[in-house]
FIBAVEX-503923 format. One record per residue: chain; residue in three letters; z, x, y of N, C-alpha, C, O in turn; residue number from 0. Coordinates in steps of 0.2 Angstrom, whole numbers. Atoms other than C-alpha are relative to their C-alpha. Layout:
BEGIN
+------+------+-------+-------+-------+-------+-------+-------+-------+-------+-------+-------+-------+-------+-----+
| unit | code |   n.w |   n.u |   n.v |  ca.w |  ca.u |  ca.v |   c.w |   c.u |   c.v |   o.w |   o.u |   o.v | pos |
+------+------+-------+-------+-------+-------+-------+-------+-------+-------+-------+-------+-------+-------+-----+
|    A |  ALA |     Z |     X |     Y |     Z |     X |     Y |     Z |     X |     Y |     Z |     X |     Y | NUM |
...
+------+------+-------+-------+-------+-------+-------+-------+-------+-------+-------+-------+-------+-------+-----+
***
This chain:
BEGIN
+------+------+-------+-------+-------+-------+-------+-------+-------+-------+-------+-------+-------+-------+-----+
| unit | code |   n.w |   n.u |   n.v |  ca.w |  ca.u |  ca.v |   c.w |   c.u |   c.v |   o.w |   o.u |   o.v | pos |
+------+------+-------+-------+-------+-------+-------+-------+-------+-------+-------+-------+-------+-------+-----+
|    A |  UNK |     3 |     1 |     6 |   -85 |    58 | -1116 |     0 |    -7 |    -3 |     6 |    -9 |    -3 |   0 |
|    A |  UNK |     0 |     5 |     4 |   -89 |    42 | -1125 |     4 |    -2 |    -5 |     6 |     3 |    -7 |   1 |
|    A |  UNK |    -2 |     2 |     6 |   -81 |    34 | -1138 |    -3 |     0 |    -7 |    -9 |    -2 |    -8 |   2 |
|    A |  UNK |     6 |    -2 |     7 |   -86 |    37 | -1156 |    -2 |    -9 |    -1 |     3 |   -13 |    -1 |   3 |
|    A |  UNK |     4 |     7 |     5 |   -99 |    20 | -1163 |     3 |     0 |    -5 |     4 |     5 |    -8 |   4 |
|    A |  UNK |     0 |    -2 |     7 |   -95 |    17 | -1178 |    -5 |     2 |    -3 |    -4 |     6 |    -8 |   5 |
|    A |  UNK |     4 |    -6 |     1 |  -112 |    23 | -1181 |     1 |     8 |    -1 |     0 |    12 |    -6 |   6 |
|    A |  UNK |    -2 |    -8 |     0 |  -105 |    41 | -1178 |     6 |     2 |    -5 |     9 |     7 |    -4 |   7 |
|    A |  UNK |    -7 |     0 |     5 |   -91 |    38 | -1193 |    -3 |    -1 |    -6 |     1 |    -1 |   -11 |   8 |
|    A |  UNK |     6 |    -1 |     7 |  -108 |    35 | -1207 |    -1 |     7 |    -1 |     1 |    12 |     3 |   9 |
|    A |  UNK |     4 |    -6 |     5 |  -115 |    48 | -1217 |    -7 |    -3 |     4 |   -10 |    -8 |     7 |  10 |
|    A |  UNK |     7 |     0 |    -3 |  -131 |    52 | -1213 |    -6 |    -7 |    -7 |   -10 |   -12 |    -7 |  11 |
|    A |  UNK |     2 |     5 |     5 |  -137 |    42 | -1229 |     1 |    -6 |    -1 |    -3 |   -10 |    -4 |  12 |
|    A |  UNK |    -2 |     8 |    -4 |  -127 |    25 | -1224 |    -5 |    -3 |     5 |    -8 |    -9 |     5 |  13 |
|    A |  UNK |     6 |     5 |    -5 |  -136 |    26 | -1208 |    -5 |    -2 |     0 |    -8 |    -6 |     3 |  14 |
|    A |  UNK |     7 |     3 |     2 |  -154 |    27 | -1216 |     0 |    -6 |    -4 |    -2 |   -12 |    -3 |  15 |
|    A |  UNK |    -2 |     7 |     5 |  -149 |    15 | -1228 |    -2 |    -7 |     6 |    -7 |   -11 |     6 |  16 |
|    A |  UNK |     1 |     7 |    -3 |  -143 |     2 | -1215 |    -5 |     0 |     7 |    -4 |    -5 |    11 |  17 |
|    A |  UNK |     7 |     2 |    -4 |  -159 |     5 | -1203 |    -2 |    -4 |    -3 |    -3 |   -10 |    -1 |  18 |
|    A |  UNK |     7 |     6 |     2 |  -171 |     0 | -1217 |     4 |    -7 |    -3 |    -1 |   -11 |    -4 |  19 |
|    A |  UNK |    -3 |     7 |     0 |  -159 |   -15 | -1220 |    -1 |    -6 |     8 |    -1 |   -12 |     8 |  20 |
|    A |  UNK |     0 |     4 |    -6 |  -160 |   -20 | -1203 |    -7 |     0 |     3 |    -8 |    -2 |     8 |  21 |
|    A |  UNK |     7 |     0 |    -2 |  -178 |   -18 | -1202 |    -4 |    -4 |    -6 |   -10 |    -6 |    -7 |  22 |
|    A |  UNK |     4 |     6 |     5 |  -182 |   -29 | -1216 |     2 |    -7 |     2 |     0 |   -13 |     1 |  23 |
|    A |  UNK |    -4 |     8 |     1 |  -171 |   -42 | -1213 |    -4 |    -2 |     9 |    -4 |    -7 |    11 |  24 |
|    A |  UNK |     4 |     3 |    -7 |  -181 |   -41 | -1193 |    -6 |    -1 |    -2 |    -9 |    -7 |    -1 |  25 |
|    A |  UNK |     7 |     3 |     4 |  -198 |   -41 | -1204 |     1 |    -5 |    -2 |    -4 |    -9 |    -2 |  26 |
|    A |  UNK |     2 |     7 |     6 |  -193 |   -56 | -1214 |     1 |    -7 |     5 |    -1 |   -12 |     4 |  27 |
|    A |  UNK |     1 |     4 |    -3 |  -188 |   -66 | -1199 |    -7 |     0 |     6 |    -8 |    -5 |    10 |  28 |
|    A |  UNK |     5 |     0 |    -4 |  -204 |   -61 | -1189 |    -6 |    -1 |    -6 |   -12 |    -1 |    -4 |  29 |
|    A |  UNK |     4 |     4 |     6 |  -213 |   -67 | -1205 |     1 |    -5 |    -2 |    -4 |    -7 |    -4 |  30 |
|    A |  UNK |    -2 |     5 |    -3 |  -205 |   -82 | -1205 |     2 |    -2 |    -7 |     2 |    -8 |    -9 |  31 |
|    A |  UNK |     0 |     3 |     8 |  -201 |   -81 | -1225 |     6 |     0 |    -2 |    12 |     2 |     1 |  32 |
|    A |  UNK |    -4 |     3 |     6 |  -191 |   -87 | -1236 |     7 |     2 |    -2 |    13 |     1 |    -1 |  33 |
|    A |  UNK |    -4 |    -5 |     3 |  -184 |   -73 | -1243 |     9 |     1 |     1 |    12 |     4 |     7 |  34 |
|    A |  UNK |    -7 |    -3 |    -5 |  -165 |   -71 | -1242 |     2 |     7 |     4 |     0 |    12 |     1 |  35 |
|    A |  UNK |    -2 |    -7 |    -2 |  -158 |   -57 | -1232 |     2 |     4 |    -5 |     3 |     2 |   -11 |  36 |
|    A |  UNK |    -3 |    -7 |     5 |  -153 |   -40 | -1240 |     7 |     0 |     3 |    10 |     3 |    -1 |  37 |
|    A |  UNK |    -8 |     0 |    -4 |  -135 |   -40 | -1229 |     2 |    -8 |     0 |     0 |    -9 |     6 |  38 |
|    A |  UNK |    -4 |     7 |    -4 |  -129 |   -59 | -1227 |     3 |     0 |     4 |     3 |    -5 |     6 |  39 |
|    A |  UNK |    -3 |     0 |    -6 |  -120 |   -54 | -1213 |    -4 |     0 |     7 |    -3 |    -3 |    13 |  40 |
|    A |  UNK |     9 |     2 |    -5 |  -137 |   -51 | -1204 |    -2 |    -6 |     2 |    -2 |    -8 |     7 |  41 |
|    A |  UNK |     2 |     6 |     0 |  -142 |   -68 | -1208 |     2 |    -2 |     5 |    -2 |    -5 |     9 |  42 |
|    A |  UNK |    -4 |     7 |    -6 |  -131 |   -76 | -1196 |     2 |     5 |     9 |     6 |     4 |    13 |  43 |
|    A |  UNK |     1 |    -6 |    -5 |  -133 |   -61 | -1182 |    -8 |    -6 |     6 |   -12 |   -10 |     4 |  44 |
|    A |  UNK |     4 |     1 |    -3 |  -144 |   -65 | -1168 |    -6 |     7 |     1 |    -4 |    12 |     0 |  45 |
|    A |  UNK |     5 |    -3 |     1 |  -162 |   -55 | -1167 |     2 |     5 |     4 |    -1 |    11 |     2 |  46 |
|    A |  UNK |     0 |    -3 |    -7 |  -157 |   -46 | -1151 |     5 |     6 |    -4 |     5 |    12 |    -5 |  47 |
|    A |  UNK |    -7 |    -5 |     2 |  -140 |   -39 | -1157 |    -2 |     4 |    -8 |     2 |     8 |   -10 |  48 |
|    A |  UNK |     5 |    -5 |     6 |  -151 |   -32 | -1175 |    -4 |     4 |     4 |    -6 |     7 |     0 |  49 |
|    A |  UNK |     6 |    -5 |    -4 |  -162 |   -22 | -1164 |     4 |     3 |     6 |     2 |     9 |     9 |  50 |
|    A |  UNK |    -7 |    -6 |    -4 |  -146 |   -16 | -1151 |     1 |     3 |    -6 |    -1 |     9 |    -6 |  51 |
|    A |  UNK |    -2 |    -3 |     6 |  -141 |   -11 | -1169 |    -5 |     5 |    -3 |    -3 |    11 |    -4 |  52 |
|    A |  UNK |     7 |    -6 |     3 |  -157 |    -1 | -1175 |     1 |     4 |     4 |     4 |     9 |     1 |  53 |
|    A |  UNK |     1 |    -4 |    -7 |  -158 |     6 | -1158 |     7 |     6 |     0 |     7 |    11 |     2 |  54 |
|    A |  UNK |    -5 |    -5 |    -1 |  -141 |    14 | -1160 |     0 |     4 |    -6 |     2 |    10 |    -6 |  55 |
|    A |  UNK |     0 |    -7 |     6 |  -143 |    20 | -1178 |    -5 |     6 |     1 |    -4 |    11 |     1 |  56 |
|    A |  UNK |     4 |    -4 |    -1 |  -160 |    28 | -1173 |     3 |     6 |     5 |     2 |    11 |     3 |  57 |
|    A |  UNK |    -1 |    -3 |    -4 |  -152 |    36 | -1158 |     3 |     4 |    -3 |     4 |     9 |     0 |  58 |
|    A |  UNK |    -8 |    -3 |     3 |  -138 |    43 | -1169 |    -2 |     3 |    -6 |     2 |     5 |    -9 |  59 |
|    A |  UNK |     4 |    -2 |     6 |  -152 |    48 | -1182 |    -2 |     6 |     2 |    -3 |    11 |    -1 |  60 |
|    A |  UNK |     4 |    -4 |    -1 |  -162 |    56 | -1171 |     3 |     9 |     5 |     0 |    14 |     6 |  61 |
|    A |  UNK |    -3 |    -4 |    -2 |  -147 |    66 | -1164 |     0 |     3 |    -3 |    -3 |     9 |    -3 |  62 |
|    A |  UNK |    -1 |    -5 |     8 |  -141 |    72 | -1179 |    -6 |     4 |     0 |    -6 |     9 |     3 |  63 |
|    A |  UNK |     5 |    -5 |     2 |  -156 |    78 | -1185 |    -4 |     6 |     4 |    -6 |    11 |     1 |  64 |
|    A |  UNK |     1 |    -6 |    -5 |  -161 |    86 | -1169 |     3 |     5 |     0 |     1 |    11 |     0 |  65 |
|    A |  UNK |    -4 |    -8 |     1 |  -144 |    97 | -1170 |    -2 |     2 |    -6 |     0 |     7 |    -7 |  66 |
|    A |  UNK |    -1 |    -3 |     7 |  -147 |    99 | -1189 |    -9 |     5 |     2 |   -10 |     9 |    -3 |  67 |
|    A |  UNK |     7 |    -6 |     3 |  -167 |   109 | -1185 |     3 |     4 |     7 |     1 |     9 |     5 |  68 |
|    A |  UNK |     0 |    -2 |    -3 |  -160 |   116 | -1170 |     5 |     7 |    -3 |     4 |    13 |    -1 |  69 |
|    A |  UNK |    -6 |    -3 |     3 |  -144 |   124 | -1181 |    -4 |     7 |    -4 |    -1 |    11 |    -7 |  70 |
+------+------+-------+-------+-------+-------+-------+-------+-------+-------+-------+-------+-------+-------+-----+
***
């Protein structure tokens, strides 16, 4: 068995939260704007490791929720 992500020690309403956090903060650098980030911690993150990070809250989103329609 794996070890728990910290992903898997959010609430289900943390990890929607900090998807669309990290999907704005990938929209505002692939728009190239101005705009400050919504996390400052992202800021100084590379692009790659925000989107390992999406990819893991999705997978962890889509679990959940898969056992929550199967229950």
């Amino acid at each position: 068995m794996m070890a728990p992500t910290p992903y898997t020690l959010m609430d289900n309403e943390t990890l929607e939260r900090t998807e669309a956090e990290l999907v704005q903060e990938l929209e505002l650098r692939e728009s190239k704007s101005s705009e400050l980030s919504p996390v400052p911690a992202f800021a100084t993150m590379p692009s790659e490791q925000l989107e390992d990070m999406l990819g893991d809250i999705r997978a962890n989103l889509t679990a959940r929720l898969g056992a929550e329609v199967k229950a």
